[in-house]
N, C-alpha and C positions, 0 to 999 in steps of 0.2 A: 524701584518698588512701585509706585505711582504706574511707571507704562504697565509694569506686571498686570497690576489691579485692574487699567482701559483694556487690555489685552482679552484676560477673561471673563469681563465684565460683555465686552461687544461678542465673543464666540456664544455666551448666552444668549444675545441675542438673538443672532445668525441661528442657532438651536430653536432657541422658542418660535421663531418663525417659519421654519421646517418641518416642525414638530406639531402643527396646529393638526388637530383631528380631521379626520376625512368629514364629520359631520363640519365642523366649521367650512371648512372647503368648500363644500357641495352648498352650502348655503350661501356662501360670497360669490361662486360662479351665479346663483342662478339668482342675485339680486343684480347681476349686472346685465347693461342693456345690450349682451353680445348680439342676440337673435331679433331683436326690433329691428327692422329695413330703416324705417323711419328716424331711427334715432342715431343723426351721424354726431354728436354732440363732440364723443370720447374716441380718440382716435384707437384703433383698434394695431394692438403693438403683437408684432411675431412674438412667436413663445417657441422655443427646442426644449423637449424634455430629455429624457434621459436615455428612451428607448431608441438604437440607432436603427430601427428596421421600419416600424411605422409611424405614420407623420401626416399632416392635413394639410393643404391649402387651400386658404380661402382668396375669395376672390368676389372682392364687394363694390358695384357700384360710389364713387367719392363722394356721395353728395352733391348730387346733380338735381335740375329743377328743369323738368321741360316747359317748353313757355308755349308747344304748339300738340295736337291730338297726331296719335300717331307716330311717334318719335320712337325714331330708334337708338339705340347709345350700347358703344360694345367699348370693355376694358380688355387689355390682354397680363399675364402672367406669365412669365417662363415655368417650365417644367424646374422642380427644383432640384435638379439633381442630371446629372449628363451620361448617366447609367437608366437601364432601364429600370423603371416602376408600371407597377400597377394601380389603378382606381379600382379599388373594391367597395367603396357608397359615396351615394350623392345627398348633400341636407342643405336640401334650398334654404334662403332665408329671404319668403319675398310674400306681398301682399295682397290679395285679391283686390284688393280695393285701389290699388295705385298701379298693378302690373297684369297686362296681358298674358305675358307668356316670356318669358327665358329657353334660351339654347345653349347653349354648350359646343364649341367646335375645338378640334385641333388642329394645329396647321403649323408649318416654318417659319411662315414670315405674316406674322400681323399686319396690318396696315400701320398700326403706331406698338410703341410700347414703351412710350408718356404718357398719363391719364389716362383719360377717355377719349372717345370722338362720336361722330356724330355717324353711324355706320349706314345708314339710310339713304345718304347722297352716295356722291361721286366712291367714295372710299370701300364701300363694304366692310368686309370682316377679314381677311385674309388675300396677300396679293399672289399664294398660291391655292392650293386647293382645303377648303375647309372642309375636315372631316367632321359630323354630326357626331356627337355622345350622348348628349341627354337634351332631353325637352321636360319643360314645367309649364303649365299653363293653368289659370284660374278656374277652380272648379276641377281638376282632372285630379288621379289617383298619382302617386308618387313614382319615380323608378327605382327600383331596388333590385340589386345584379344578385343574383343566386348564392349560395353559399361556396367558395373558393374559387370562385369568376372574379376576373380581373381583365379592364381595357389597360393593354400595353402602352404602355406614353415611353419619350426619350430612347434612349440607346440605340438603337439601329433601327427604330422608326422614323417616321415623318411627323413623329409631334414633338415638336419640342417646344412649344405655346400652345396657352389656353386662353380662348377670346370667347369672353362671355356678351351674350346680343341680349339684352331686355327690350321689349317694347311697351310702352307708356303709350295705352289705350286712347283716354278721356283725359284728356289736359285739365279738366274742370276738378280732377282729384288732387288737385296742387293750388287750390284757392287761396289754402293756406297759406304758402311760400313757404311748406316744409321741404327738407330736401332729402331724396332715398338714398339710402344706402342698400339695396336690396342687393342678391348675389349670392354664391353657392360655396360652401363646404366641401373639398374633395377629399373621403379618407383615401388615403393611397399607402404604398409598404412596399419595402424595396425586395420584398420576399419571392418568388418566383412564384407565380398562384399555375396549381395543378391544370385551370382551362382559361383558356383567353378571350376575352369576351371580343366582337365583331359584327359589321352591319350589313347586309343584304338589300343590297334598292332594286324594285323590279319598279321598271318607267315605261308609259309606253312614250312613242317619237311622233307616231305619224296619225295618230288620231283627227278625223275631223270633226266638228259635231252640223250639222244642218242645222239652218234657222229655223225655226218653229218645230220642229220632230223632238217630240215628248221622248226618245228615250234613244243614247245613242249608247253603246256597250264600248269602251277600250279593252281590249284584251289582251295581258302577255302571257307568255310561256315558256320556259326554260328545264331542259333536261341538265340537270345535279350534275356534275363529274370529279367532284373534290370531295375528301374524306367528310366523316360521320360532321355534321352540325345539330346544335339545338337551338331552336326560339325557345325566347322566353319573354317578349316584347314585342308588338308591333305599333307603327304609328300610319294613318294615314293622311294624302295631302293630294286637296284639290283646288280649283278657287272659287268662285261664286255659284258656277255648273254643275257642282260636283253632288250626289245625290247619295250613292253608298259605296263604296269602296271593301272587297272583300280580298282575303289571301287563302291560297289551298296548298296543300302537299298531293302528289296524284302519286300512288303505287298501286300496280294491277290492276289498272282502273278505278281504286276505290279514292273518291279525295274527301281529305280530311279538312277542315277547317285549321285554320290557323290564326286569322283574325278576321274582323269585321267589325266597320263603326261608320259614321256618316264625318265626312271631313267638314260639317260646317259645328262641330262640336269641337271642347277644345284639344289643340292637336297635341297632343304631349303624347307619351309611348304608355300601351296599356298594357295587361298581360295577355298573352294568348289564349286563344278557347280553348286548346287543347295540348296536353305537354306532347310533340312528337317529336323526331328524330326526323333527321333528311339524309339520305343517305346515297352514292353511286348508284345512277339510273332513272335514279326519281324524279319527278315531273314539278317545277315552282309553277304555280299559277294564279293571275290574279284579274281582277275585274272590276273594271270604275264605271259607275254607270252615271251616263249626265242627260239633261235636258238642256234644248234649244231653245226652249219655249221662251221667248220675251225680247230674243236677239233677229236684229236684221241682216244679219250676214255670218257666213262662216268662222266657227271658229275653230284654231286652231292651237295644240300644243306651242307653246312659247313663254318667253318671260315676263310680259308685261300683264297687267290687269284684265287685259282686254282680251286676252289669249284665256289658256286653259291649260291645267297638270294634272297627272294621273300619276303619284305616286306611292308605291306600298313600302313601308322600311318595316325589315325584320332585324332585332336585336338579339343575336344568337350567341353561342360559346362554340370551342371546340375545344378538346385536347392542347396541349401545348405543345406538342412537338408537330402539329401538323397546323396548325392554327392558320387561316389567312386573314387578316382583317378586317379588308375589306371587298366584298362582289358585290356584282350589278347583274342584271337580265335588261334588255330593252328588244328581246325577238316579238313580236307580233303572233298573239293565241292562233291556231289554224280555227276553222268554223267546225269541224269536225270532231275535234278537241272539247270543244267548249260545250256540246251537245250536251258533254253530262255535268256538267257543273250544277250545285245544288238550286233551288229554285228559290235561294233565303238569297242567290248572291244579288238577284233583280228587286229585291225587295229591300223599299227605303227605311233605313233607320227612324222611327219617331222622333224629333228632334220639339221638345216643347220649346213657345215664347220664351221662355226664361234662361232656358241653356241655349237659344238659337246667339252665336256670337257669331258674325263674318268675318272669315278668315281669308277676305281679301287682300289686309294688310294696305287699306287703303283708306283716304275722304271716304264719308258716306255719300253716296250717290247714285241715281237710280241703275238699276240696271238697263240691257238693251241699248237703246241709244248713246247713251252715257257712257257707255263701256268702249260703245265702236268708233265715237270721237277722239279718242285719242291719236296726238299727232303720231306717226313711226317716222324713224330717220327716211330721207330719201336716197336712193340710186340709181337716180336720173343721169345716164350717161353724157347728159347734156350741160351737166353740173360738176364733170370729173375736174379739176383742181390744175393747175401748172405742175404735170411730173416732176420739173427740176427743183422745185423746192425740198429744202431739206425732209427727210424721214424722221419721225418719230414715233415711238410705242405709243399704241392706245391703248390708255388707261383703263383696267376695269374688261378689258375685251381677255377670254371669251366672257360674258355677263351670267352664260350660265357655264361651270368647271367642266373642263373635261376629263373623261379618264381615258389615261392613255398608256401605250406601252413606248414601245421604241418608235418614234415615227421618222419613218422610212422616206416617204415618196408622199407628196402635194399632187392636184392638180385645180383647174377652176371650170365647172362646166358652162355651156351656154349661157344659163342664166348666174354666170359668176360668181354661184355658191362652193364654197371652197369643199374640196374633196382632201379626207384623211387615210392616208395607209395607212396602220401601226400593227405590231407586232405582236398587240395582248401581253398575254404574260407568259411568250416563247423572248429567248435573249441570243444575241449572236456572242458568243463566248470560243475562248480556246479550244475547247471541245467539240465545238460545235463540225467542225471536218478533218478530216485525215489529209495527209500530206499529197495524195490524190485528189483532192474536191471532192468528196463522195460524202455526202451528209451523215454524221454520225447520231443522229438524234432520234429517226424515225418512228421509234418505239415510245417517243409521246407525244405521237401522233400529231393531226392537225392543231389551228390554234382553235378554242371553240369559242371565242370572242368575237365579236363583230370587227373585222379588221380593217371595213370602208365603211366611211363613216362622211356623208352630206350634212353639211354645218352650212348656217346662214353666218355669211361673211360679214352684216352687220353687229348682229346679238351675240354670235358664236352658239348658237340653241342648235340642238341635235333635230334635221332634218328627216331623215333616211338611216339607215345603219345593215349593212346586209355583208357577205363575205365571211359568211362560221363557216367552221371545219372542210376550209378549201386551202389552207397556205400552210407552210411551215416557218419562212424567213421571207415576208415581204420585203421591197425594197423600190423600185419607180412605177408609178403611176402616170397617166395620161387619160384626158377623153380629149373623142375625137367631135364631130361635127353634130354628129346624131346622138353626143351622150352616151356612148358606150365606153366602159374605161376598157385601157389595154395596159396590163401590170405585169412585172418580174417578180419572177420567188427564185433567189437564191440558193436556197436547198434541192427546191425540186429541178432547178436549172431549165424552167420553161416560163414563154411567155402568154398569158392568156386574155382574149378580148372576151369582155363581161356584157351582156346586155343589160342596161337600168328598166325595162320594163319588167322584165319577169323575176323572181328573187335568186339572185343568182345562177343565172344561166348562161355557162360558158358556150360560146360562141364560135369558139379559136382556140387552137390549140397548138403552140410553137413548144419543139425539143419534148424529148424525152426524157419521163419524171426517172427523178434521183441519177439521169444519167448524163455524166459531164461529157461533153466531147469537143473541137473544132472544125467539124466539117459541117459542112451545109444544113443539115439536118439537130444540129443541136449545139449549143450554148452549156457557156461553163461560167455561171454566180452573172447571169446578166444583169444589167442593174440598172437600167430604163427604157421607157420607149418614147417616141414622138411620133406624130402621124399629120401627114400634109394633108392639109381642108381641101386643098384644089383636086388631085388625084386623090386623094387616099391611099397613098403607100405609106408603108412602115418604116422605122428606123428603129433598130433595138442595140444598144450600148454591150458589147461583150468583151470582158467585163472585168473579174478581177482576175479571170486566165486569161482569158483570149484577149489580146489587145485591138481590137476593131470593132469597126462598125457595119450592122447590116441592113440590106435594105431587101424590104419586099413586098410584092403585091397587098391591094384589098383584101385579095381572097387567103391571102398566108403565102404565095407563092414567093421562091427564093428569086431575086434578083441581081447581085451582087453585093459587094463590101470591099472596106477599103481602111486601109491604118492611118496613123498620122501623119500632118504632112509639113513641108516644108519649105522655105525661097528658094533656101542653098539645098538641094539633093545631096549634095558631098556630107552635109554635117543631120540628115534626114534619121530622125529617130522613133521608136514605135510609141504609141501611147502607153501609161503609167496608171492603169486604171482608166478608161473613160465612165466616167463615172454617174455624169449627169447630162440631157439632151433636152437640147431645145429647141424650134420652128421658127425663123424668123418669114413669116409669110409675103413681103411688101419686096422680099429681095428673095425668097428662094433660094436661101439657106440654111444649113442645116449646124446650131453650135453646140460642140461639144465641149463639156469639162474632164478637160484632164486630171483630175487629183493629183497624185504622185508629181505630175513637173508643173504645176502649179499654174495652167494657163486654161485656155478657153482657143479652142481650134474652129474656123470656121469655113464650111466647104459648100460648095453649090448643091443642092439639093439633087438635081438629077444625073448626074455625074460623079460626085465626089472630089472634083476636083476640088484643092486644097486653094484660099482665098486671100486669110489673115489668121494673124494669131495675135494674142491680147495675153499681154503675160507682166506685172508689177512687182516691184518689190514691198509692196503692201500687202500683196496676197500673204507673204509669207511663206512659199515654197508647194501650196497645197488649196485649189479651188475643189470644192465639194458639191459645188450646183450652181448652173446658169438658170435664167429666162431672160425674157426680150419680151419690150414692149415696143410698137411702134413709135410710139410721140415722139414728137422732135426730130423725125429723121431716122430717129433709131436710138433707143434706150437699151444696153445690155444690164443686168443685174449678178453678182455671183455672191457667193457666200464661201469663206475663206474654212482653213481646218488648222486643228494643232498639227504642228508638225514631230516630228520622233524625237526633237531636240529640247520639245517644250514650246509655250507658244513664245517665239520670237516677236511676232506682232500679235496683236490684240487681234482676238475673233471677232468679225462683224460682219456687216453687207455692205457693198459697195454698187453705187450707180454711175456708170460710165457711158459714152458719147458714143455709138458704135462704129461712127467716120474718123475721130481724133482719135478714138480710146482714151482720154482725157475723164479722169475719175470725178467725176461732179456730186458725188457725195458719198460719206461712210454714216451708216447707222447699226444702232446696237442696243439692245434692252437695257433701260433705266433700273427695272424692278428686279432681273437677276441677271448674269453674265451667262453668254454663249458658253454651252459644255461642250456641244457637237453637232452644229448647223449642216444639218444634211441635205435639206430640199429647199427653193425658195420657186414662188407662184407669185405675179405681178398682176391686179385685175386691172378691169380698166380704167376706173376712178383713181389710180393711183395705186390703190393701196395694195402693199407687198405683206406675206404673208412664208415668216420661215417656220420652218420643223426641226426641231433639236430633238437627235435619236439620244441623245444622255442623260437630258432634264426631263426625258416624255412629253412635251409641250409644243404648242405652237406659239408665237408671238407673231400679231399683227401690228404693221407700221402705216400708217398715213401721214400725208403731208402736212406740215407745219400748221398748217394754217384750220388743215381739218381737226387737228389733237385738238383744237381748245374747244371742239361740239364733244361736250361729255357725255351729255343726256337728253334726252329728250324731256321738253317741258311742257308744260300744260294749266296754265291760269299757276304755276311760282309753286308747281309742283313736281319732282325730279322721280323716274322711274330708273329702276338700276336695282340688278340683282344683289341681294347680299349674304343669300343663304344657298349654300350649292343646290341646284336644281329648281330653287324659287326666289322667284321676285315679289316684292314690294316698293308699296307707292307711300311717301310720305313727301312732309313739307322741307326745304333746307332749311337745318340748323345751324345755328354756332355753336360751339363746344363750349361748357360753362367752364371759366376759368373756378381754379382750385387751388386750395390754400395747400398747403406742406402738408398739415397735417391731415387733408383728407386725400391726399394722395393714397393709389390704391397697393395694397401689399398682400405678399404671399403669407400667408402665419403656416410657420411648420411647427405644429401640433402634437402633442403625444397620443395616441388610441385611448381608447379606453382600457383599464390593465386588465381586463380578462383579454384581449386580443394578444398584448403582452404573454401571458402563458400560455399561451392555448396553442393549437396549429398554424402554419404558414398560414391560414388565410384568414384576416381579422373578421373576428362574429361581428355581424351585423344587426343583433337585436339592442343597443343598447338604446337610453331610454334619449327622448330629444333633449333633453336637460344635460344627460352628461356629456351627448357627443358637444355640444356647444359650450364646453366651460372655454373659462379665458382668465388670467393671472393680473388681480392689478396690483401691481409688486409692492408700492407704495401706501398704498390704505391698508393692505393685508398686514406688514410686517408692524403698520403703526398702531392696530389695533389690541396687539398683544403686549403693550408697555405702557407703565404709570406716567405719566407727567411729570415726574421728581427723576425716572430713572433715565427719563428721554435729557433733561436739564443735564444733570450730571455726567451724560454720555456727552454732551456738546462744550463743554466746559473740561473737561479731562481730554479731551480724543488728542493727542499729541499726534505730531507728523510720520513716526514711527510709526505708529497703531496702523494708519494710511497704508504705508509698506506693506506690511504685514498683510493686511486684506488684500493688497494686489496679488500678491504671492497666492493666498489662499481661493481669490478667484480666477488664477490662472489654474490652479491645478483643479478647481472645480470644473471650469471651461472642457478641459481635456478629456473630463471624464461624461460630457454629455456629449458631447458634441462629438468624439473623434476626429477624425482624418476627414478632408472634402469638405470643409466648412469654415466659412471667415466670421468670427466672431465680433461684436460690438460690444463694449462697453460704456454705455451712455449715462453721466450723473442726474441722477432723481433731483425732484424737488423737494424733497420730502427727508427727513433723518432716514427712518424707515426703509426710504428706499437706497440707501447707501449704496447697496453693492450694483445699483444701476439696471439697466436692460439689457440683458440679451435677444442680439438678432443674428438669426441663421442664417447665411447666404449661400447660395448653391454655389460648389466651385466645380471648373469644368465649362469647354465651350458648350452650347449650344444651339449651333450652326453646322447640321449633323449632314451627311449625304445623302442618297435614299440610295414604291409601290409601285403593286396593281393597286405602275407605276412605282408602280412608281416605278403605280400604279402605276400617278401621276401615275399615282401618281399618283380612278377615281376616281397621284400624283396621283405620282408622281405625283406628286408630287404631286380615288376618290377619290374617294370619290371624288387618287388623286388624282389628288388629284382623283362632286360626284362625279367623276368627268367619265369620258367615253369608254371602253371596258379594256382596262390593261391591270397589272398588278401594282396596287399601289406603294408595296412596300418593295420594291424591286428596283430602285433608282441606281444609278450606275456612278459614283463619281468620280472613276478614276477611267479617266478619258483615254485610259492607253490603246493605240492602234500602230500598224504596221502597213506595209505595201501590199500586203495580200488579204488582209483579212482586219475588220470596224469593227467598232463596238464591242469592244470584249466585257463582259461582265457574267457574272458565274449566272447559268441556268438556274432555274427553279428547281426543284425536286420534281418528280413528276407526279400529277394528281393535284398538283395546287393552282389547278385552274381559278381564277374569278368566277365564273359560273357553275 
């Protein structure tokens, strides 16, 4: 009778504390210090309500104390949930008074996803492409995504982390030795939201600005070719130069404003002037206008302080079914063009004393001189390294992200800036030809992304960019002596030389488009070229029909060709794809990669006659690209493939002896594994530079001894990009150790309960008090019992009783939580709090495949991957390929161009 009596004596309890009125509620949430940054006192515990569709994560600084100005510090959070969701509101929780400005990125692989870190050095924010979401900064208006807008996170995206970057302006606001918890609320719902929210970067590349010339104009401009978008958000971003920055829509002539504000104001995202539509045909255009005045020497677009950025981010929606998430523009405005741009776009923002904050992200220090002392790495050929030391990945390279699509073909020009093929966001897929070679795709058209892309080999900073609406399926590249590239298209089945002076002006025209053959006059999926410095003849790889190589004139003229070759004639077999071509100059040979039989053939240059062959059982069955570097007598380099059986050996790169053929090193990415190492380029400092057509990426390796030069320093100050597309300067930190309980956690949250009834997409008016309630299970449940009834309860509770409640909060459990979530039961300290904490864990990996890239990418893997202009949601990772035909991964729809 007695347990009878604790029985329903304690489910009263369990009642009366369930039972408390929303007025009590509402007044407990908001005497607690959820929204103070400052107050990390109370550790801030996950809460699961009952609603299984929508949910919050927060994501708070641990109580961190920077001890130097300038500090940057990023947390990362997993996506809670390995299904997609959407973010439908942002509710900062941060300080004017202690915080510059917060970002928001998404990306696959944080730098940590322990604590915190110090994201301002060596590490950044993401070790692949971090995509931007939201910006907050002091002083600036809030972001709020429209009503049934939602950014896509998890499931067959590229975000499966959230890494939040605060920067901590004035170290003098911590006098105190308080410590922030500052950091952001994501409401999110696993609900499908009717339009997808998505980013739009227009950058210009090649801008100079002159020293002393009061007013230098960047102009880009891009023609629309993907379904209907809408802004509702712009941000802009320049550095100390920058004066006003405007965006337009052009149709029929007429351009509409879209945004306009002065980037030395704070940069967070505002709304737009004007609500329009963008739609097929239409014209993106934008304008940063800078002064020289106070600098002694040129300056140019790059990542460091010293340099200079022009860029416009539009925060748009689309449709769901059509949605892309993320594009870029980085064409160059024509002069012509820009004639009619309004006359508000040369006209500076008023920026009063009070709002002036510099958004150099740097020491204060003057400008001019100050700026142009900064050390940059060197590339004193005179200073290149012992090649035979081991390879290692450099950290942090590219410094600024690239977007990419499939990249195809490498090469390095004169001045040993690395040159990019990629693909954009065309994909070589099953479909992609008929059991003829005859391109089946043509009908969406060229790529209209920049598909050659000039990258400084130290920064990885976008140099050049030219090559729209000329290719279908690139694949090898080359320049020759004077800088001219000479490239294969696949589909089109021709080879074309490109001049770099003029933008895009072909030169040369080998094979006829879309038409496969093997005679003289045309190629079938060629898939490189080489070209001797001494003569100037050709060599073109054909390819994955034709087993040979050909050779010919300066001028294009055919000269001969020749198959594979052999010691033994009796056991002489054809090539297996030649796949990949390379020059060795010092010997006047010509090596080619075999794919298919897994070796590297090498023949005399003007002849063909066959030489040596170089063939391992480390390759693996399958070499995918050679180069040679001189040193040492002769350095060959290859980069191996999966084979049909799976990889038997490990993908990587291999550096071999070219007299022993004795393998004197294997190297391979730290920060992600080879998906499908298609090209590799060796400069002549050493440093080797591969292209992975799976991951959309490049990865560069320098020698041992060069990986430990991170960054570049200046009086114990490190430069290193950490925000795709921009760099800042701060001092090195150390990361402030942290106790358990200010470790940083996800809280999955209930909505407010009108979102609950309402439509798939959660209302966003509610008030700041209720989106920030927070459950302290303990003080609430003890508030509503006498003293005599609490006694009595602790004095009766038999071990039974105990039972009993398990039972009762297992079938509780089942009923908030459902399916995909690992529950916690943790004991309180408190009577009250009896039935413990609940914490919601996301279940499900989150180590997803992939954009435009993946853009990567943007990826790949965005702005993946902001990176060079491919689709970043388009990552490939299922590496399957065969003897005739790379890269298979399902086509786009057509119309979902990045641009």
């Amino acid at each position: 009778m007695g347990v009878l009596v604790c029985g329903v004596l304690m489910l009263a309890v369990i009642c009366q504390s369930h039972s408390m009125s929303p007025q009590a509620r509402s007044k407990r949430y908001q005497e607690t210090p959820w929204s103070d940054p400052n107050d990390c006192s109370q550790p801030r515990q996950p809460l699961v309500m009952s609603n299984p569709y929508n949910f919050s994560v927060d994501i708070r600084m641990p109580g961190v104390l920077p001890t130097a100005s300038d500090s940057y510090y990023c947390v990362s959070v997993p996506v809670p949930t390995s299904r997609e969701a959407y973010i439908v509101d942002f509710v900062p929780h941060a300080s004017m008074d202690t915080t510059h400005h917060m970002l928001l990125y998404g990306c696959r692989a944080p730098y940590s996803t322990k604590g915190h870190w110090d994201c301002g050095t060596e590490q950044g924010t993401c070790r692949d492409e971090a995509k931007i979401m939201y910006a907050w900064a002091r002083n600036a208006p809030p972001t709020n995504l429209p009503k049934d807008v939602g950014f896509k996170v998890g499931g067959d995206t590229q975000i499966t982390y959230f890494v939040l970057q605060l920067h901590y302006g004035d170290v003098n606001s911590f006098r105190d030795h308080h410590r922030d918890c500052s950091g952001l609320t994501l409401r999110m719902t696993s609900k499908p939201q009717p339009f997808v929210a998505g980013m739009y970067l227009m950058m210009s590349v090649d801008t100079v600005i002159p020293p002393g010339k009061a007013v230098t104009n960047a102009d880009i401009a891009c023609t629309y070719s993907s379904y209907p978008m809408y802004p509702f958000a712009f941000r802009t971003h320049t550095h100390r130069l920058g004066k006003v920055v405007s965006g337009y829509r052009i149709r029929n002539g007429q351009w509409t404003l879209i945004g306009r504000q002065s980037p030395q104001l704070p940069q967070a995202f505002y709304s737009v002037s004007n609500a329009v539509d963008v739609r097929y045909g239409d014209t993106l255009a934008a304008r940063c206008v800078f002064t020289g005045e106070g600098r002694s020497g040129k300056t140019r677009i790059g990542g460091t302080s010293s340099d200079e950025m022009c860029n416009f981010y539009m925060m748009y929606y689309m449709d769901y079914k059509h949605a892309v998430p993320y594009m870029d523009c980085m064409e160059h405005g024509s002069s012509a063009l820009f004639r009619g741009i309004p006359a508000e776009a040369n006209v500076p923002v008023p920026v009063s004393p009070d709002q002036l904050m510099s958004m150099v992200h740097g020491p204060a220090h003057g400008d001019g001189e100050g700026d142009s002392e900064l050390e940059q790495p060197k590339r004193d050929e005179d200073e290149a390294p012992d090649q035979g030391t081991h390879l290692e990945e450099k950290a942090g390279w590219p410094e600024v992200p690239l977007q990419l699509g499939q990249v195809s073909g490498l090469a390095l020009d004169s001045s040993d800036n690395l040159v990019i093929f990629h693909r954009g966001d065309h994909r070589w897929g099953v479909n992609s030809f008929d059991s003829n070679a005859v391109y089946q795709q043509k009908d969406l058209g060229p790529i209209q992304q920049s598909t050659i892309l000039v990258v400084d080999p130290v920064k990885g900073s976008i140099l050049k960019a030219s090559g729209r609406n000329m290719f279908y399926l690139p694949h090898g590249i080359t320049a020759d002596k004077d800088n001219n590239y000479w490239v294969t298209d696949v589909a089109l089945h021709q080879v074309f030389k490109l001049s770099t002076e003029g933008r895009d002006q072909v030169l040369l025209t080998l094979g006829e488009a879309f038409v496969p053959g093997s005679d003289r006059a045309h190629f079938c999926q060629p898939t490189d070229v080489a070209v001797d410095p001494a003569t100037g003849n050709v060599y073109v790889s054909d390819g994955y029909c034709n087993d040979r190589v050909l050779r010919f004139s300066p001028e294009g003229k055919y000269l001969t060709h020749w198959g594979a070759g052999s010691l033994d004639r009796r056991r002489r077999g054809p090539f297996r794809i030649p796949h990949s071509l390379a020059f060795a100059p010092d010997k006047r040979e010509l090596l080619v990669a075999d794919r298919e039989n897994g070796r590297v053939q090498c023949f005399v240059a003007d002849t063909g006659e066959f030489v040596k062959e170089i063939k391992k059982d480390e390759f693996g069955g399958k070499v995918f690209a050679v180069a040679y570097a001189p040193a040492r007598g002769g350095l060959i380099y290859v980069v191996n493939g999966e084979s049909l059986y799976g990889n038997l050996v490990p993908l990587q790169g291999f550096m071999l002896n070219y007299s022993t053929k004795e393998i004197l090193d294997t190297f391979a990415p730290e920060t992600q594994k080879f998906k499908m190492p298609h090209d590799i380029v060796v400069a002549r400092d050493g440093s080797v530079f591969v292209g992975d057509a799976a991951s959309d990426s490049v990865v560069k390796f320098v020698p041992s001894e060069k990986a430990e030069h991170r960054s570049v320093k200046k009086g114990g100050i490190e430069v290193q990009e950490i925000e795709e597309t921009e760099t800042f300067v701060q001092a090195n930190l150390k990361p402030i150790h942290k106790t358990a309980s200010q470790s940083v956690q996800a809280a999955v949250q209930k909505l407010p309960s009108a979102v609950e009834e309402g439509p798939p997409a959660p209302a966003r008016h509610n008030s700041l008090e209720e989106k920030e309630k927070t459950v302290n299970r303990g003080s609430s449940a003890a508030e509503g019992l006498s003293p005599a009834l609490l006694t009595t309860l602790l004095l009766l509770l038999p071990l039974l009783l105990v039972i009993a409640i398990g039972v009762f909060v297992r079938w509780k459990k089942g009923r908030m939580y459902g399916d995909g979530h690992e529950v916690k039961l943790e004991p309180s300290g408190s009577s009250g709090g009896i039935l413990g904490k609940l914490r919601g864990k996301a279940a499900g990996t989150l180590n997803l495949g992939n954009f435009f890239a993946t853009h990567k990418g943007y990826t790949r893997q965005g702005f993946d991957r902001l990176s060079t202009e491919g689709s970043d949601m388009e990552k490939d990772d299922e590496d399957a390929t065969d003897s005739e035909n790379e890269e298979y991964s399902a086509p786009p729809p057509p119309g979902t161009s990045s641009q």
